[in-house]
C-alpha positions as CSV (number, residue, x, y, z in Angstrom):
1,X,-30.2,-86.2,59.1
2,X,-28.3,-88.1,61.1
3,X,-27.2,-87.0,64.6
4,X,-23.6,-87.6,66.2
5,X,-22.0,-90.0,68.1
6,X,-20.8,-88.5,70.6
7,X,-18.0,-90.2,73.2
8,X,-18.5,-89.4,77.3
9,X,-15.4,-90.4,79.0
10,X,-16.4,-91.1,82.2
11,X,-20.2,-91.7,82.1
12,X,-20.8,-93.3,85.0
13,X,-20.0,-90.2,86.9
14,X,-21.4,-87.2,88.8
15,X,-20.8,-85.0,85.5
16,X,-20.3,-87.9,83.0
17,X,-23.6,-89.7,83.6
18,X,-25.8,-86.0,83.3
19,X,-24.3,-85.4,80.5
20,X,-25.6,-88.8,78.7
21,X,-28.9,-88.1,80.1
22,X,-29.1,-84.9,78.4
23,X,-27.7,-85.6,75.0
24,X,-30.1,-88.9,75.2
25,X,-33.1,-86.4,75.7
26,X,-31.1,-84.5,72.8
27,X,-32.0,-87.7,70.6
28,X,-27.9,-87.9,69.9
29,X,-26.4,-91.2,70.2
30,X,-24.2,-91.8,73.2
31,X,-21.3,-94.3,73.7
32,X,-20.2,-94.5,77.3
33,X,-16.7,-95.5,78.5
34,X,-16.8,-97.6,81.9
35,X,-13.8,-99.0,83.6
36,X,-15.4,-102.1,84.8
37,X,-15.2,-104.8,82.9
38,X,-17.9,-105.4,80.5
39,X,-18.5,-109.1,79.3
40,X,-18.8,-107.5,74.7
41,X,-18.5,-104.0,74.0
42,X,-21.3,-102.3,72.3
43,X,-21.9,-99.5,70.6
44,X,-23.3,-97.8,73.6
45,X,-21.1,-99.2,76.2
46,X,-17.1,-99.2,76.0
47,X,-14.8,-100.9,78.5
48,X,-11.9,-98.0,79.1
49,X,-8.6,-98.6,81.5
50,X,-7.1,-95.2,81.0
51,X,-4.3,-96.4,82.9
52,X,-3.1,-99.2,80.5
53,X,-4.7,-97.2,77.5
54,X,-6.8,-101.0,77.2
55,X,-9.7,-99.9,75.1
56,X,-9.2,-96.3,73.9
57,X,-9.2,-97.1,70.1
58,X,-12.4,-99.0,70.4
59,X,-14.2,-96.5,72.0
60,X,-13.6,-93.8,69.6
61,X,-14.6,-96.0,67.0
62,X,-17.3,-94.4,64.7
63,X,-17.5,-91.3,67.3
64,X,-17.8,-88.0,66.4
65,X,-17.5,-85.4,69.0
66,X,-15.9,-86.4,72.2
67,X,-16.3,-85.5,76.4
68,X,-13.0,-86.3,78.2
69,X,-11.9,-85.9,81.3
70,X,-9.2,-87.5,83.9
71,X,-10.4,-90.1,86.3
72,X,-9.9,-89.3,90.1
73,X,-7.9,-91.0,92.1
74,X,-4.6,-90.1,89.4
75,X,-2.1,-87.2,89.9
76,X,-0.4,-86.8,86.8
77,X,-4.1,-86.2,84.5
78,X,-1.7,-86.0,81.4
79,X,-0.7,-89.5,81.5
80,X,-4.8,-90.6,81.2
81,X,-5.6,-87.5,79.0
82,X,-3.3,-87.5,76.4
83,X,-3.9,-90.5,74.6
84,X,-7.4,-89.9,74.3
85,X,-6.3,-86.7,72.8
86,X,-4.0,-88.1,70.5
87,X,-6.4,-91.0,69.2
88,X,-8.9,-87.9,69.1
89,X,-6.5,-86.5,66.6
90,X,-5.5,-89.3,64.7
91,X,-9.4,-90.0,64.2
92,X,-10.2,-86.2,63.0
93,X,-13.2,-85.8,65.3
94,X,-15.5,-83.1,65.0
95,X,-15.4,-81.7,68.7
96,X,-13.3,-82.2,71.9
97,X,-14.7,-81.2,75.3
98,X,-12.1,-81.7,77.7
99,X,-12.6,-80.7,81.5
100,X,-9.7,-79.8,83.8
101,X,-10.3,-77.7,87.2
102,X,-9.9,-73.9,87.6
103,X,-6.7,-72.7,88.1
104,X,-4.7,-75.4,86.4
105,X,-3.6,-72.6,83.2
106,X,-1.6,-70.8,85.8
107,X,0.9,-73.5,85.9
108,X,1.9,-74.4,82.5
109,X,3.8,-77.5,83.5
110,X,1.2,-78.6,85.9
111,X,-0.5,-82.6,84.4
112,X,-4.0,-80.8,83.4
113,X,-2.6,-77.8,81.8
114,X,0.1,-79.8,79.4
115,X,-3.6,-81.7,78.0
116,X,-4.9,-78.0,77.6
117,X,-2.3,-77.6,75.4
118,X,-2.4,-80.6,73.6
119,X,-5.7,-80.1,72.7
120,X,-5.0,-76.4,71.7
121,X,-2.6,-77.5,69.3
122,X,-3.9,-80.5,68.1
123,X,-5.8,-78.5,65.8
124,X,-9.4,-80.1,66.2
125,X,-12.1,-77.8,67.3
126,X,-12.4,-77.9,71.4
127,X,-13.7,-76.4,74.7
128,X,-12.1,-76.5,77.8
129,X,-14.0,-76.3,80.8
130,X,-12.3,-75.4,84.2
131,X,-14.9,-76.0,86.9
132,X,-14.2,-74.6,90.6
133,X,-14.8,-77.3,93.5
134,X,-17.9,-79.0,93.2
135,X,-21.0,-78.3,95.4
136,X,-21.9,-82.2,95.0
137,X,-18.8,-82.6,97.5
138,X,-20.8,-82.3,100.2
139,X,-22.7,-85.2,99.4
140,X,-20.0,-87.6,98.7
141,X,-15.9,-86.8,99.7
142,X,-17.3,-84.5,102.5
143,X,-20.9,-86.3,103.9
144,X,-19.0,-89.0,106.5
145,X,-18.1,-85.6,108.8
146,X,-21.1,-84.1,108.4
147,X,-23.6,-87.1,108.9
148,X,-21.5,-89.1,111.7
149,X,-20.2,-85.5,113.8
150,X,-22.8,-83.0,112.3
151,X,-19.5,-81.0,111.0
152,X,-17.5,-80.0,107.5
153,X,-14.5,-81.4,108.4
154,X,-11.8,-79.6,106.4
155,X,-9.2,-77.2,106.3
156,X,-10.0,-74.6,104.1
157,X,-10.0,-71.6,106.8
158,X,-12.5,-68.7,106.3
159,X,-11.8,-68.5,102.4
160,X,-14.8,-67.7,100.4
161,X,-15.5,-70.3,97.2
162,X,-17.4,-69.7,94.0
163,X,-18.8,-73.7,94.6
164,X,-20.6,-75.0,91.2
165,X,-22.9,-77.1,91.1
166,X,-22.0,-80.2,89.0
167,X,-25.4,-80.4,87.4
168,X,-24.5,-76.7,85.8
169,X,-21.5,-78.5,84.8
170,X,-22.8,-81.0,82.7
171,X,-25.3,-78.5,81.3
172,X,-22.5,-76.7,79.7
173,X,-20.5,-79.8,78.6
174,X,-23.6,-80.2,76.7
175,X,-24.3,-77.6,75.3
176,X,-20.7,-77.2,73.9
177,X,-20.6,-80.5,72.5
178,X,-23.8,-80.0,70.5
179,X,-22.8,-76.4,69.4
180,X,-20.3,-74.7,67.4
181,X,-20.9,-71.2,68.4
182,X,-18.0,-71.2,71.1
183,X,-15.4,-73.0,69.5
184,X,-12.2,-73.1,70.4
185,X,-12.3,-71.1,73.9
186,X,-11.9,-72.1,77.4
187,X,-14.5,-71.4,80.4
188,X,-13.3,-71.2,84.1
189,X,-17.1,-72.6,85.6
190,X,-18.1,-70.7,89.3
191,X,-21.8,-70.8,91.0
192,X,-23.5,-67.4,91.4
193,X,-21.5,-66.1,94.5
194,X,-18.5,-66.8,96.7
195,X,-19.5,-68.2,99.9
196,X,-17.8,-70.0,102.7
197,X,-18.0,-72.8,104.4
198,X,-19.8,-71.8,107.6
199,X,-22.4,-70.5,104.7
200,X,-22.4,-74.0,103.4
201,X,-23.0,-75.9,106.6
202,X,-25.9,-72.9,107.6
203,X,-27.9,-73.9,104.3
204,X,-27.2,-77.2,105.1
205,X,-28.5,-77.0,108.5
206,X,-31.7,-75.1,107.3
207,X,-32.9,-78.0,104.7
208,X,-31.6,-81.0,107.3
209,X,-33.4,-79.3,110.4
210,X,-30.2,-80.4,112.2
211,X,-27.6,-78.1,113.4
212,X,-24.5,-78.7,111.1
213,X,-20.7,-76.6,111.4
214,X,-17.8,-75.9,109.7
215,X,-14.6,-76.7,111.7
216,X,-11.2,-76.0,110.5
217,X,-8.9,-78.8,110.1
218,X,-5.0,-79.1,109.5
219,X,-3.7,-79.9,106.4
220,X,-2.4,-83.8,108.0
221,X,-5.4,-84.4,109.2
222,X,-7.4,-83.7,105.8
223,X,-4.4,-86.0,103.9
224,X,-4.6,-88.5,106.5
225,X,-8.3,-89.0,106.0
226,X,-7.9,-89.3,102.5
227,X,-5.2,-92.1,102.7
228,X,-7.5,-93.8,105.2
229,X,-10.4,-93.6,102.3
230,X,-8.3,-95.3,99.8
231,X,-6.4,-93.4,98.0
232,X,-3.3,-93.6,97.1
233,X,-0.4,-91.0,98.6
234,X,0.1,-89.1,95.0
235,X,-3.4,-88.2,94.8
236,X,-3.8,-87.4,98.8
237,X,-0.9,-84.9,98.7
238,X,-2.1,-83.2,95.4
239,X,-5.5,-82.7,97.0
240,X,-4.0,-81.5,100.4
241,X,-2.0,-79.3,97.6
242,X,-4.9,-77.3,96.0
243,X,-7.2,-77.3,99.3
244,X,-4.6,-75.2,100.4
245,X,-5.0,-72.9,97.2
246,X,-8.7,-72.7,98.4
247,X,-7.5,-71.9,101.9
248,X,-5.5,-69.1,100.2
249,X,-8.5,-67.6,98.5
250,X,-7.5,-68.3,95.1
251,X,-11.5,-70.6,94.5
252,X,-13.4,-67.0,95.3
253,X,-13.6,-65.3,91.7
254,X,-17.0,-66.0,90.2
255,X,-17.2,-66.2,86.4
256,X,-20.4,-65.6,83.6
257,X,-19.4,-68.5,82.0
258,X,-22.8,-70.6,82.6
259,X,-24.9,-68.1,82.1
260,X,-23.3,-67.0,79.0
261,X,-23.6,-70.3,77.6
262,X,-26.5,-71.6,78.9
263,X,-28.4,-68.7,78.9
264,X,-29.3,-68.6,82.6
265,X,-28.1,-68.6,86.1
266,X,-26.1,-71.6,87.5
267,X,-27.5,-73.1,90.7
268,X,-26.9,-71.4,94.0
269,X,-26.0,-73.3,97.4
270,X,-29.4,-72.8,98.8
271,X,-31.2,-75.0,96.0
272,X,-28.7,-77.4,95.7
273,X,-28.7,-78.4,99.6
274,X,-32.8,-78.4,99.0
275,X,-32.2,-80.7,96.2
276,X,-30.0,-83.0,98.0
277,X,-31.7,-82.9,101.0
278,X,-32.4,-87.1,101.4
279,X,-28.5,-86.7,101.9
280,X,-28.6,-84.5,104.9
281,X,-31.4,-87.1,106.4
């Protein structure tokens, strides 16, 4: 029997590219979206400017099930989402995974909550998976601070966060797009505990052998960094926006979720800074 295509949007990143490895491993066949520009599409590699919609129909050409999500660096995530819902629709696919961020249902105007809704009502089969703020952070956004000043530079205050680890993430994307047994529901993804960030920089410290903090920064100071990283203004101020949420304590509840659909724990801080530890070098 023949196995599905199955559509990652997104697979060349953190979650996007773990979640081609495992359905690979899976033996399902994979076609990849990339927004660099490829010289021929294939069948395993689609060229994708969500932006300009440029490539959306030939991507979902063939597919069956679908992984979407919204590309950083863009504010309103229902402009990029929706018309990857729509031709997701039109086509009659099998499965949508689409994956938003926690917190975005309590806002029902918010970008990320109208393409919940789209997809609810589009009347395919779905999951939607909120995940809280990534543990992988650390080794990307967050890793200048922390390797040039030995600090986690932000200003999230003492607020405790359920971190997930994006591995866990992709696990669970997985497992949803190969599975019918939790259609139609929506999972709000948390690691094991709620921890802060002086926690963070402790296990940090232990794996590195270096002595790493958490200092508080102001809000400016985190939005000024980010404009000076590239991004544009729209995308700095919604992330000064929901860093505040964090500051506020609204990232600390701590959900089942991975364990109930992978069928065991997600990965705690302490393993993923021992995994990562080459980045703390």
């Amino acid at each position: 029997m023949k196995k599905d295509l199955i559509l990652v949007v997104g697979a060349s990143g953190t979650v996007g590219s773990e979640i081609v490895r495992q359905l690979k491993a899976q033996g399902y066949s994979v076609r990849a979206t990339t927004s660099k520009p490829v010289k021929e599409n294939t069948e395993e590699l689609v060229h994708v400017n969500m932006a300009t919609g440029e490539g959306i129909k030939a991507a979902f050409e063939n597919v069956d099930k679908a992984f979407l999500l919204s590309p950083p660096g863009f504010a309103d995530q229902y402009a990029m989402v929706s018309p990857l819902i729509q031709e997701a629709k039109r086509r009659g696919l099998k499965k949508v995974v689409l994956m938003t961020a926690k917190g975005v249902n309590a806002n029902p105007s918010s970008p990320f909550r109208r393409a919940e809704l789209e997809l609810e009502s589009s009347g395919l089969n779905y999951n939607i998976i909120r995940p809280n703020w990534f543990l992988q952070n650390f080794n990307t956004f967050w890793i200048q601070g922390i390797k040039e000043q030995k600090k986690i530079l932000l200003p999230a205050g003492n607020a405790k966060v359920s971190f997930i680890d994006a591995r866990d993430i992709s696990t669970v994307a997985t497992k949803l797009l190969v599975s019918e047994e939790f259609n139609n529901q929506a999972f709000d993804l948390t690691g094991p505990q709620a921890v802060d960030h002086d926690y963070v920089a402790a296990e940090i410290s232990k794996v590195s052998g270096q002595e790493i903090k958490y200092k508080e920064t102001t809000s400016d100071e985190f939005g000024a960094g980010l404009l000076a990283a590239g991004l544009p203004k729209d995308y700095a101020d919604f992330m000064v926006t929901i860093m505040g949420f964090l500051r506020e304590g609204y990232s600390a509840a701590v959900t089942d979720s991975v364990k109930k659909i992978t069928g065991r724990d997600p990965i705690a801080v302490s393993q993923y800074a021992q995994d990562y530890k080459k980045s703390w070098m």
